[in-house]
N, C-alpha and C positions, 0 to 999 in steps of 0.2 A: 185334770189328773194326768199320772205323767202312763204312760204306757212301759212296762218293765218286761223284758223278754232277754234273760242273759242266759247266755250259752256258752258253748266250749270257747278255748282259744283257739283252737286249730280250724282252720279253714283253707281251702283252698283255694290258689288263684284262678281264677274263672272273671269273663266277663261279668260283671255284677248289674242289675237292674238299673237302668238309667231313668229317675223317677224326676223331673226337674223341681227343685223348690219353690215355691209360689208365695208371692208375699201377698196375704190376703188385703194388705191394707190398701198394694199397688191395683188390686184388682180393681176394672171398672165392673159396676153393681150394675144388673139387668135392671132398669125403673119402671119394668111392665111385667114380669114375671117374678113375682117372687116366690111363690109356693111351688113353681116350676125348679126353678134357679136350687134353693134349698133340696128338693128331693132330685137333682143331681148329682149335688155334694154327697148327700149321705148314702145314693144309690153307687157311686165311684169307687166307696171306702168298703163295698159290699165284695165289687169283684174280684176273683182270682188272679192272682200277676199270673200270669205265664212265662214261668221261668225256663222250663225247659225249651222254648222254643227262644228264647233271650239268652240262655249262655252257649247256644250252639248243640244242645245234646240231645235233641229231638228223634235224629236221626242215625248219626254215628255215636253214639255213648260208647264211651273207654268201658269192655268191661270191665269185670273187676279182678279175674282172674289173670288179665293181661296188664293189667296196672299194678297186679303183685308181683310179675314177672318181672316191668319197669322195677320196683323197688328195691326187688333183690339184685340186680342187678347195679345198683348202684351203692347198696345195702355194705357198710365198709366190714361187717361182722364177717359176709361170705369169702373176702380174702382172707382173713386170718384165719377160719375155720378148713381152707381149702388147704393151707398150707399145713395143719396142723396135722389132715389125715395124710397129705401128703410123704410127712417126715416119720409120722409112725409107720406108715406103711416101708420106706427105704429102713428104718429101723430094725424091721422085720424080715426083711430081706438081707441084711448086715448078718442078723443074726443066726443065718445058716452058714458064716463064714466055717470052717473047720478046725476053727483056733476060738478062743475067746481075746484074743488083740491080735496088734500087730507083733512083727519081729520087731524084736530085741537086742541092739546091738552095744556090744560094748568091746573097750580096748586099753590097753595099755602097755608102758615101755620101765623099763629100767636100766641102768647102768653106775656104775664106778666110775665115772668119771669125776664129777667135781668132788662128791663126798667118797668116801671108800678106800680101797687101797689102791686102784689106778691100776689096773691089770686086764683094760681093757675086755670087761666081761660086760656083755649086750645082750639083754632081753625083749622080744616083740609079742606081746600076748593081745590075739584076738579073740571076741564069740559071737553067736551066731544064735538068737531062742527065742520061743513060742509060748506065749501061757496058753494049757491045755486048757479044757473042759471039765468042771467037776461032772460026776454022772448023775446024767439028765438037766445039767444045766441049760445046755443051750436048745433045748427042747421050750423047756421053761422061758429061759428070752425071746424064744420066738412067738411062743402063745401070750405074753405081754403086751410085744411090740403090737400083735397082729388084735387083740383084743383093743388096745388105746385107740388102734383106727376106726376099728369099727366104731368107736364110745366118740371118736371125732366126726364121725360120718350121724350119726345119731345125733349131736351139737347142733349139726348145720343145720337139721330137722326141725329143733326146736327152736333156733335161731329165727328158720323161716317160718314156724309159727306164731312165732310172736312177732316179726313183721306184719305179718297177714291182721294182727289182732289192732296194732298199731295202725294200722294204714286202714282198716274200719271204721277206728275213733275219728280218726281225722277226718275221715268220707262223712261221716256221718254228723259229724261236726261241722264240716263243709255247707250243707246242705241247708243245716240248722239255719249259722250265718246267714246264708246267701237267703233263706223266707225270712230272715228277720230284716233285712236290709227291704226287701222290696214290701214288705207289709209294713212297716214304719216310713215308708216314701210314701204308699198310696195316702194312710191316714195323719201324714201331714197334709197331700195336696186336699182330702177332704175338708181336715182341720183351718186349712188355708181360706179355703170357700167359703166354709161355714163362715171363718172370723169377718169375713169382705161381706157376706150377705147382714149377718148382725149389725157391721158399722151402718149398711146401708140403711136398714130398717131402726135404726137408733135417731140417724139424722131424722128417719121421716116422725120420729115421736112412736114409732110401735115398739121398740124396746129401750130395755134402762141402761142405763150408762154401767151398771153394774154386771147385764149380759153380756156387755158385749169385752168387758175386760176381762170375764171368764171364758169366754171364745177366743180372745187372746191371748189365754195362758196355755191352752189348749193348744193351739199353734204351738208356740213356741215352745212346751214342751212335747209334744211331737218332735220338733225340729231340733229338740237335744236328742230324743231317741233316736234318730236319725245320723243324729255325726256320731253318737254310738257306736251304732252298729256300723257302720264303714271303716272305723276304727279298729272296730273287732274284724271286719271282713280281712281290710288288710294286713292284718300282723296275723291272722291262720293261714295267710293266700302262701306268706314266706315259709308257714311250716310245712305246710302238706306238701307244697312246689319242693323244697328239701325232700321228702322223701318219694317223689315222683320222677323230679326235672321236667315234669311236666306242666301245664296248666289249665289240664283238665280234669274234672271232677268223674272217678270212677263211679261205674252205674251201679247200684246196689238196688233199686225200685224192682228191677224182674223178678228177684227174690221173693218170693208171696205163698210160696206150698208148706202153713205153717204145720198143719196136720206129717205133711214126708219128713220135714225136718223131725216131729217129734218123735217119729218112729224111727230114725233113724237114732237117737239118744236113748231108748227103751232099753235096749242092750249094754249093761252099762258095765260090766266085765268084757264085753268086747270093746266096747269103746278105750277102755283104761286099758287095757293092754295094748290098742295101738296107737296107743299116744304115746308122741315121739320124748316126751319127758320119762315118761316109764321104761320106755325101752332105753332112753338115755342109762335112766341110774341103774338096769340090769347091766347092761355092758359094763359099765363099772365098776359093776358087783365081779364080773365075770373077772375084769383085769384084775382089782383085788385080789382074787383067788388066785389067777394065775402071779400075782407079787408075790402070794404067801409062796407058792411052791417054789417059786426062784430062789425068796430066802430060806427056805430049808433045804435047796441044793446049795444054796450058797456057805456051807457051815464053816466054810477053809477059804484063806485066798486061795488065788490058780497055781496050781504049780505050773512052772518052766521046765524047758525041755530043748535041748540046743547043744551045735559042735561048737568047737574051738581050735586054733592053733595057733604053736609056738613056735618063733624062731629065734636064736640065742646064737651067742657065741660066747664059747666060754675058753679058759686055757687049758688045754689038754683035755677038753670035753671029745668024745668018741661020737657025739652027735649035736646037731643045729635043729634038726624040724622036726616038732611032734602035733597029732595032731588026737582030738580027743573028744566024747561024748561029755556034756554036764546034765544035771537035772537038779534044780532047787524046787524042794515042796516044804512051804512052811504049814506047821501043826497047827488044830482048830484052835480056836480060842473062845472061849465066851466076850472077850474084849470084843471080836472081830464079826460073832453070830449074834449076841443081843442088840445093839442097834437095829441090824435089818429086821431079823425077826417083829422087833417091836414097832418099828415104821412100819413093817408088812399089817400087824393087826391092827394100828390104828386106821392104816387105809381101808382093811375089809369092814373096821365097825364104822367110821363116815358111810362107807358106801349102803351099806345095809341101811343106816340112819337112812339116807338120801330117797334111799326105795320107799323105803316106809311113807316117807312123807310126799312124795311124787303120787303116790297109790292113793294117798289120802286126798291130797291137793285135786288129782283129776277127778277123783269121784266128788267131791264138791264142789267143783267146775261144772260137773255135768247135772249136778240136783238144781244148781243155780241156771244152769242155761235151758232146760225145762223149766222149769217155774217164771224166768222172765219170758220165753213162749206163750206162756197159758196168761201172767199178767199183761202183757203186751196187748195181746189179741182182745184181753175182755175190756184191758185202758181204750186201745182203741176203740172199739165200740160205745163204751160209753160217752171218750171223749165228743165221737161224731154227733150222739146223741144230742148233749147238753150245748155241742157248739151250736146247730140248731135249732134248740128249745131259747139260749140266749139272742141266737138272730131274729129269729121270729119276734122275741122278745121287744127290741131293737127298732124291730122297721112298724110295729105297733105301737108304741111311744113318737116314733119320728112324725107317724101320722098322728097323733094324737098332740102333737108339739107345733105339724103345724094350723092344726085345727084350733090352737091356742086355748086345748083342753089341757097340754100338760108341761111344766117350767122347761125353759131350753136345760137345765142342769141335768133333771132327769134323763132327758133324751142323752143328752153327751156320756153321760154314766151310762148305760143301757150299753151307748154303740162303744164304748170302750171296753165295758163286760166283752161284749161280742166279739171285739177283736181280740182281747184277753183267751178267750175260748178257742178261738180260731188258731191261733197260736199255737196252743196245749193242742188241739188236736193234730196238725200238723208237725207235732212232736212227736205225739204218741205212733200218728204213720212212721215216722224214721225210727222209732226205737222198735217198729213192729219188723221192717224189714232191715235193722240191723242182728235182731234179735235173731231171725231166721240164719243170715250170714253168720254168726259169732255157733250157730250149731251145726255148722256146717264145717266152720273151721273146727270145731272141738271134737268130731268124728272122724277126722282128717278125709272129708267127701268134698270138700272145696276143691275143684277143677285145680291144678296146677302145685296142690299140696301132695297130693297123693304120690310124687314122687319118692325114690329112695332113697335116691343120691342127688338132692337137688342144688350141691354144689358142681354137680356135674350137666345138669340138666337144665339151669335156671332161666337158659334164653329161648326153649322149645314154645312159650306161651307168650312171646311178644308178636307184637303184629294182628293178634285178633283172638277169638274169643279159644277157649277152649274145644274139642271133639265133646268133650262133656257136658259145654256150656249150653250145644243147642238141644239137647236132650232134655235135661233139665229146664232151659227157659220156655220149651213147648210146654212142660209139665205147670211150670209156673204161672202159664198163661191164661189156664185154665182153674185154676183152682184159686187165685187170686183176684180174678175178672171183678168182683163187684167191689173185694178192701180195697186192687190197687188204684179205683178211677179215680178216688179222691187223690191216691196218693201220684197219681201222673202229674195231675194238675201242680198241686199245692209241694212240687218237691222241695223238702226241708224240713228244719225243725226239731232237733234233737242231737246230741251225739251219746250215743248208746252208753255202750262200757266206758267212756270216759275219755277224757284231752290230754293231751302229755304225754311227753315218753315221763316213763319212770326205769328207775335204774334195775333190771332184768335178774340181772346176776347178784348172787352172795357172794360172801367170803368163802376163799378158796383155802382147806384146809393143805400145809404144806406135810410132806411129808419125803423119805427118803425110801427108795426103791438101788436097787443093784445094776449096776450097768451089765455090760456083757463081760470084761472082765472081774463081776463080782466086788466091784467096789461101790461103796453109798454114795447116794446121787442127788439132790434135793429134786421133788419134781413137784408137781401142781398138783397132787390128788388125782393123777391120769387125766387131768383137763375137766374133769366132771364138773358141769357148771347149771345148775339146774333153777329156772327162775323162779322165784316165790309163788309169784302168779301170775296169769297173761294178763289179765283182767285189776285194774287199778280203780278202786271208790272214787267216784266224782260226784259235784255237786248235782243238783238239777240244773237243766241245763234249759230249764223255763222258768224262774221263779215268780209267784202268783203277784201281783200288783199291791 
């Protein structure tokens, strides 16, 4: 039977379990121990790889909040979100200029000479003007400007939330891979022994030729599960290495205080209010508001206001230089107020839409990241149960197979149930401790999230773990002592919420806002770009045999 164990694609590059293939056929067969020989094979395919002490994370594990830090930092979202607050913020500072533009210059000349009557009459007309401020205009442009930053500084929040969410999958995904890779390597080399001890005892007449070429389909399908999963290891090594540059796999196992995290999600009007998407779509709301008031100061273009002067020569003119005040103010128009106005209400009814559903989205973020705590914890438990009730299973039949009480068939079903089980539980560990992280990201209590401005901040957590990290991993340390042994050992086996980026953002409704001098402007909706969801449906990432 073939052993089936698929998982995410994302994985990380890490040293992978070096398991060597063994050709059971090339083996030489023990001709003195055989009931020895065989309860090695099946005793081999029992034990734990030891992964963490094989890919190097024994002792220094990347945390996780320092591998977020790595991310964002290479994260191409945070340059263009930095620049964005950037420009609203100089916008905003424009906008206390004491003009709504610049100066205005204009000129011109006349004369008689080629057309006319040639009487040598010469005219030099300059001016010199400012478009005012309608009243309360530039109040209103600068509560704009100064609201978009904020709604861009709020972006980067989300942006780096949904890294954080992104770079979980992947970890967790990682991890999956990397126990699939070395639990398909052990039960080849068992599958391998077994097939060498069958051919042996087939020559000596104790088994049929029929046993021994179902030992050798056993093999060699093992040994397709195997180029598998190395197949899946390497093409996740490139994904996750992308959003790392690293190739190391971030620690996520400390994570185990399922009970803190759930009370930490109990509050679930605090939680939605500090969630960087909700406070997204209010700032937005907020610039909305502040568009409407611009377009209802905006009901007129700006008037001008500016000198001029003239120098002429005329025949028998008693003067050459004048010089003089102008002022142009053109009258409202509805041509000139319904546009903005109506750009201004379409932007305040998106942004309302955007809240509403931001308000909706986290709060069924958070019913969902409770409920996968409480499933998690009880999968886990059961899973460990039945991996166990399968083993036991397993090495009762092995003895009974080689007492030649029961068919090699049975027993080979038995140990592949078992690893089939082994598997799932080892999954259910990585979805119990991604499960903890994805609620820790969803309260914004994950070390290194909790900043404000983490466009500004996002290199404070590189180099080592969080102030917060070691707080919490004491807390962790205790209260997950007996789920995490299993899961030290056996790390892998799951990617939680799911593999893939998926594409974050919707569609941007456009719409037209008023510059500073009151003229329509196409702009993005104030940059409001709110993701669907962090969290993207994936398959299982174990499916059953």
């Amino acid at each position: 039977m073939r052993l089936s164990a698929c998982c995410s694609a994302l994985m990380v590059s890490v040293p992978l379990v070096c398991v060597p293939l063994q050709n059971g056929r090339a083996q030489a067969p023990s001709h003195t121990s055989w009931q020895a020989h065989t309860t090695h094979a099946f005793n081999t395919t029992n034990a734990e790889p030891a992964l963490a002490e094989e890919s190097g994370h024994a002792g220094g594990a990347l945390p996780f909040p320092s591998a977020l830090a790595l991310a964002w930092r290479l994260d191409p979202n945070r340059n263009e979100l930095t620049v964005n607050r950037r420009t609203a913020e100089s916008r905003a500072k424009a906008a206390g200029s004491w003009f709504a533009g610049g100066p205005i210059v204009s000129g011109s000349y006349f004369d008689d000479h080629f057309i006319g009557s040639n009487e040598g009459y010469t005219t030099y007309q300059g001016e010199v003007s400012v478009p005012l401020w309608l009243p309360g205009q530039g109040s209103a442009t600068r509560s704009v400007a100064q609201a978009e930053a904020e709604g861009a500084e709020k972006q980067a929040s989300v942006a780096h939330m949904a890294l954080a969410v992104r770079l979980l999958d992947a970890t967790a995904a990682a991890l999956l891979a990397q126990k699939r890779v070395a639990t398909t390597a052990a039960f080849h080399t068992a599958a391998s022994r077994i097939s060498s001890d069958v051919a042996h005892a087939a020559r000596l007449g104790e088994m049929t030729q029929a046993d021994q070429q179902m030992a050798d389909a056993t093999r060699d399908t093992a040994r397709t599960d195997y180029a598998m999963a190395q197949e899946e290891a390497q093409n996740a090594a490139a994904a996750l290495e992308a959003l790392l540059g690293t190739p190391e796999i971030p620690d996520i196992l400390a994570y185990t205080a399922t009970e803190s995290a759930a009370l930490r999600l109990a509050n679930t009007n605090a939680v939605e209010e500090n969630d960087p998407r909700v406070q997204a779509a209010s700032k937005e709301r907020d610039a909305a508001r502040a568009a409407m008031q611009l377009a209802r100061r905006s009901f007129m273009p700006n008037p001008e206001l500016g000198v001029g002067g003239i120098h002429e020569k005329q025949y028998g003119s008693p003067w050459d230089n004048r010089v003089g005040v102008n002022f142009t103010m053109p009258l409202p128009s509805a041509v000139h107020s319904a546009p903005l106005l109506a750009a201004a209400r379409n932007r305040q009814a998106a942004a309302d839409r955007q809240d509403i559903l931001a308000r909706r989205m986290v709060r069924q973020e958070v019913a969902q990241a409770r409920a996968r705590l409480q499933a998690t914890l009880a999968g886990l438990k059961s899973a460990r149960a039945a991996a166990q009730a399968l083993e036991n299973r397993a090495t009762l039949l092995e003895r009974s197979w080689r007492l030649k009480e029961t068919p090699l068939d049975d027993a080979i079903r038995a140990r592949q149930a078992a690893y089939t089980a082994a598997m799932a539980r080892d999954r259910a560990e990585i979805l119990w401790h991604a499960a903890i992280v994805r609620a820790l990201i969803a309260t914004g209590d994950l070390p290194g999230l909790a900043y404000a401005s983490p466009t500004q901040h996002h290199l404070s957590t590189i180099g080592g773990a969080m102030p917060q990290q070691a707080g919490w991993s004491a807390q962790t340390a205790g209260a997950g002592a007996g789920a995490g042994a299993g899961a030290g050992a056996g790390a892998g086996a799951g990617a939680g919420a799911g593999a893939g980026e998926n594409d974050l953002y919707g569609a941007e409704n456009a719409s037209d806002v008023t510059d500073a001098a009151g003229r329509a402007t196409p702009q993005r909706n104030g940059g409001l770009r709110i993701p669907a969801s962090l969290d993207t449906p994936q398959p299982d990432a174990a499916a059953a045999p």
